[in-house]
N, C-alpha and C positions, 0 to 999 in steps of 0.2 A: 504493500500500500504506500508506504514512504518513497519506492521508489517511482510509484507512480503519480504521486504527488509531485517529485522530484522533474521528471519527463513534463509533466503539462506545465510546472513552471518555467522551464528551459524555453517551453516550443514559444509560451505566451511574452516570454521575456526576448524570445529574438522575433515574433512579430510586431512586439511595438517597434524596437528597433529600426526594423525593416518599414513599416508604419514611419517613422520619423524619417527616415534617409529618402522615402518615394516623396513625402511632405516637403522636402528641401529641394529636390529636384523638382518639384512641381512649382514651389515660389519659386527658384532660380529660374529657371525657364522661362515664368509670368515676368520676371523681373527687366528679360531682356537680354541682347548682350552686351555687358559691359567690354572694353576694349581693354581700358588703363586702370590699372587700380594705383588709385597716389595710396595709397598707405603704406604699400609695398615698393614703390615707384619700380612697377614694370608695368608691361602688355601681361593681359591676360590669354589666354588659350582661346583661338577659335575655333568652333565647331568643323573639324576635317572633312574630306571630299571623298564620298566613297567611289574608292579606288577598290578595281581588281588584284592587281600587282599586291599593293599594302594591306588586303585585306588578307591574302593567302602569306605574307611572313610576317601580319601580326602588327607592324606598323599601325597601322588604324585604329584597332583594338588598343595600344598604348596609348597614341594622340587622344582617341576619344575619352580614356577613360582621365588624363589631362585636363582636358575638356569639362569633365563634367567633374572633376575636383575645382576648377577655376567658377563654375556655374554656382557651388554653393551660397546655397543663402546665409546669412550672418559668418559669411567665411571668416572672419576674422575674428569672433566668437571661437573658432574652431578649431584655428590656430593657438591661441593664449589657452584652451582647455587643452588640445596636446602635451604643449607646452609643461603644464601640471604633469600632466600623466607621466612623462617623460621624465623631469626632474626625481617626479615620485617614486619611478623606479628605477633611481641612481643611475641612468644613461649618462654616459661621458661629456657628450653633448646633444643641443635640441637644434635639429634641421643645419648640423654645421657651422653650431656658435659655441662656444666655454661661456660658460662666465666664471668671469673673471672677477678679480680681485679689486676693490674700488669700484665696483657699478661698469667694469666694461666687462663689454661684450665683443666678443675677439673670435674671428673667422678661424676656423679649422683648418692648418694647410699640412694637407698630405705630399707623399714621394712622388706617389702614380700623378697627380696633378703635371710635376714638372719631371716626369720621364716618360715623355710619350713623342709619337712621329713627330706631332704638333708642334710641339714644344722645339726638339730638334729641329726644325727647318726652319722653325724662326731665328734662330741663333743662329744658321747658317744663311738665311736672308738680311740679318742685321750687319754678321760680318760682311757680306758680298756689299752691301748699299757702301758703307763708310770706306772699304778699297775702291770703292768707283769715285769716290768723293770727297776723299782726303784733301787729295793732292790740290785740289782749286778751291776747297772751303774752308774754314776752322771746322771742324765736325764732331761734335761731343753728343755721347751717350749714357743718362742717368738712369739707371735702374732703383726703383725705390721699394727698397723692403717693406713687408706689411709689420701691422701690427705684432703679431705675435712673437718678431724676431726682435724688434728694437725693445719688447716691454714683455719679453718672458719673465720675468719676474710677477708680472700681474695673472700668467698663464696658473689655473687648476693644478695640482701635483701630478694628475695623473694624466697630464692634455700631452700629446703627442707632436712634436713640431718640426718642421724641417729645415735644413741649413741653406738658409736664405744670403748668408751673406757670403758662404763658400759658391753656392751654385752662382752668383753674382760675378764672385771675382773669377771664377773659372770664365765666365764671359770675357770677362775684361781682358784676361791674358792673350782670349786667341784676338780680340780688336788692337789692344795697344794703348798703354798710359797716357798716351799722347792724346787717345780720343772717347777719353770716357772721363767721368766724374763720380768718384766714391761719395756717397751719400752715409754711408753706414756707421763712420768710425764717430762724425757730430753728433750723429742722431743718437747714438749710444752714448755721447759725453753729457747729454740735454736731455737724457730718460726719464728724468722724475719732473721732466716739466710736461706741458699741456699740448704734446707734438702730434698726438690721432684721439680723433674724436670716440668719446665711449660708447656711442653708439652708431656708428656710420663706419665703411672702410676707408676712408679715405685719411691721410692724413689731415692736419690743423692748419692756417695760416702761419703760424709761427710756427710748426715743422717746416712747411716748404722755406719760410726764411732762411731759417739753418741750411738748409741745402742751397738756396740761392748764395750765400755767402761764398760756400766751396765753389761754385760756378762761377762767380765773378771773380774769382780769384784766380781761378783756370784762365777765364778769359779777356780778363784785363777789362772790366766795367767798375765803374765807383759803384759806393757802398750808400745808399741816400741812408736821412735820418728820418727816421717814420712816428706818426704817433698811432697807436692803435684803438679804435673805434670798435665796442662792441653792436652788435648789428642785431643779434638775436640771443635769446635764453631758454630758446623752448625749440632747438631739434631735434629732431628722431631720426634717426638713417633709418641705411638698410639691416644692418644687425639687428633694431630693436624691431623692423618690422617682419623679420626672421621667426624672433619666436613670440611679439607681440604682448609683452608685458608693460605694465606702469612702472615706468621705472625713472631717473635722471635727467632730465634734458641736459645734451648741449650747445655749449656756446660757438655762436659766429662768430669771429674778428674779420675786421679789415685793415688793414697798414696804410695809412694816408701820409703821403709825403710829405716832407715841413716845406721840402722843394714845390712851386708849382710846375703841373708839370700837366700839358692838353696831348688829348688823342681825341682821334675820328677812329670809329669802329665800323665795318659792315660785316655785318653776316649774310653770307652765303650767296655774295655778289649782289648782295639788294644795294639801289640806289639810297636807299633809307641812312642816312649817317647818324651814329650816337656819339654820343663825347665823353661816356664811362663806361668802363669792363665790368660795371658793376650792375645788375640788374635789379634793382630795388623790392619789384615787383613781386620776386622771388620767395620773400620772408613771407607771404600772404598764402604760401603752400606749403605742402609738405617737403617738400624737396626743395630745402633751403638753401642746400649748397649749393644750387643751379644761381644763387646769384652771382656766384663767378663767370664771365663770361655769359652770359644765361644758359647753363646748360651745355650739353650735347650739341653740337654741330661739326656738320661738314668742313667749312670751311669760311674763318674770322680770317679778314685783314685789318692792321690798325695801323694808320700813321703816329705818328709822335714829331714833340717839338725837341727832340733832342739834336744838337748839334753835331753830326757827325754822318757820315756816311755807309755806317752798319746795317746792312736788314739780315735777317734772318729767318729760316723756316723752321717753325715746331711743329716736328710729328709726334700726337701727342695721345695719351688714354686723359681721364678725366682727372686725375691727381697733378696735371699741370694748370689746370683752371685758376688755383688760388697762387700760383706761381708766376705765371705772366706778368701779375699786376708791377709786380720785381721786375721786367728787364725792360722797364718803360725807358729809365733816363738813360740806357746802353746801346740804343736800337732806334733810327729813326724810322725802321719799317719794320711789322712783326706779320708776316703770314703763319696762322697756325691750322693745321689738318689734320683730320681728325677719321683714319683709316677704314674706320666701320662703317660711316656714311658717304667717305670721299671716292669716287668714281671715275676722276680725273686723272692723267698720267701724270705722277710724282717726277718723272726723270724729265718730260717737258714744260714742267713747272719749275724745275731749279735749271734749266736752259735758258727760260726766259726770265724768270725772277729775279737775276744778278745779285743774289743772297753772297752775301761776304763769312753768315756760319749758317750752321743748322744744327737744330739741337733735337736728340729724340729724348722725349722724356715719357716714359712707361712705369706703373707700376710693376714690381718683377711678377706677379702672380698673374697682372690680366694682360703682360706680355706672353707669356707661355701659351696660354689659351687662345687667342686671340687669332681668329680663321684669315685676317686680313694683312697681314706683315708681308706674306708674296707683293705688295703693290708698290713696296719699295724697289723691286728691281723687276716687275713687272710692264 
């Protein structure tokens, strides 16, 4: 009897279940499709095309089931309840974050990430670009380690982490001293200050300064004196929208020159001209860090009032966005491009550009990945 007691509880406990998950896909569905979710700041999943081919190895079957994990109604209700579940039963990490020590939240970087094909050929398209373009440009190469390498100490006891500034310098040696810039040894001397944000990947304003310094040093730009302007006290990156708890906000800075100092901006060849790198606009969303530069794009040109005859091209991931604002008074022209969106030939753009450096600046982690590095010598 107990155990038949037992069976009709089971059966009734996984029809509500079942009851609740057809319920979510039924509001999701009324709901619509949404495209972008800012909470997350990505695209969502759209409903795939049935295909023949994808349907017989399964493809489809993933996409949709994709799909209809991005459909969820109160998804982000579903997220933070994981989240519980996960901590609750001592999982290492949730969805590929630690937490960490001090309120951060510090991305998971595994081996396999950075020994794959991918990875390889882009080190082998990084060396091939800087031999084609040594010899007629200045041409430096900043790799920037993530969080977990400069602020292992903030890292779980038990978080697993990989040698970010060995795999770096192994880079460096097949390019050449001459055309790279160590980030790693600053950022390690400046640990216990406020260099990557606790909830976001990206590094802080005041990390990339540190780095900017080593750069100007390399490349023979003065040093302006800055006062720093707080902009915002209430970010969330992408970390916190990983595993979606209440937790910390942080802070935006910006570095304002004591020097004055005018730029004309265009994004993406609009006639439209701005006169700041700075997008105001930005702090009114979730994705606050998009006020650098505004965001993601193809391709920013900016003139400057700097006296000199320097332009330069940045080929760039989005950890150079709060960097730029640094090579205004060294540069009176700055092209920066931005691989994932830009469709243009790299090799007849620094034909015609009459760039005097070029500078790639990547973080080392979404260098690795990053499907789009062929375009440098493509």
């Amino acid at each position: 009897m107990k155990k038949l007691k037992g069976s009709i509880r089971s059966k009734v406990t996984v029809t509500i279940f079942l009851l609740i998950l057809s319920g979510m896909s039924v509001f999701g569905f009324a709901a619509g499709d949404e495209r972008y979710s800012e909470k997350e700041n990505r695209y969502l999943a759209i409903k795939p095309d049935l295909d023949r081919e994808n349907l017989l190895n399964g493809k489809y079957q993933e996409d949709y089931e994709t799909y209809l994990a991005d459909k969820t109604v109160f998804r982000n209700k579903w997220i933070e309840f994981k989240t519980y579940i996960e901590l609750a039963s001592l999982k290492k990490d949730v969805n590929g974050v630690y937490f960490g020590k001090d309120n951060y939240l510090i991305a998971r970087q595994d081996t396999d990430k950075f020994e794959t094909e991918n990875a390889d050929k882009n080190c082998e398209y990084l060396e091939e670009f800087v031999d084609n373009y040594k010899k007629n440009t200045d041409i430096c190469v900043m790799l920037v380690p993530n969080t977990s390498e400069i602020l292992k100490d903030k890292l779980p006891k038990y978080a697993y982490n990989f040698n970010e500034t060995r795999y770096i310098n192994d880079i460096y040696k097949e390019i050449g001293e001459d055309n790279t810039v160590d980030v790693n040894e600053i950022l390690k001397a400046h640990k216990d200050e406020y260099l990557y944000y606790k909830t976001d990947h990206h590094w802080t304003t005041l990390g990339a300064y540190y780095a900017f310094t080593e750069y100007a040093d390399k490349t023979g730009i003065n040093i302006e004196k800055y006062t720093t302007k707080l902009v915002t006290d209430k970010f969330y990156g992408t970390m916190s929208s990983k595993v979606n708890l209440e937790i910390e906000a942080d802070k935006v800075y910006i570095y304002e020159p004591d020097k004055e100092e005018e730029v004309s901006v265009s994004y993406n060849n609009s006639t439209e001209l701005k006169d700041s790198l700075y997008e105001m606009s930005a702090l009114d969303k979730k994705d606050k860090y998009s006020i650098f530069l505004g965001g993601n794009n193809p391709l920013v040109q900016i003139t400057t009032n700097a006296k000199n005859d320097r332009k330069v091209l940045v080929i760039k991931d989005s950890f150079a966005h709060c960097f730029i604002p640094f090579m205004i008074s060294g540069f009176s022209k700055i092209d920066v491009v931005d691989l994932r969106y830009y469709n243009g030939s790299i090799g007849k753009m620094i034909e015609e550009g009459g760039y005097t450096d070029i500078l790639v600046l990547y973080n080392v982690g979404n260098f690795v990945e990053d499907k789009n590095i062929y375009k440098l010598v493509n």
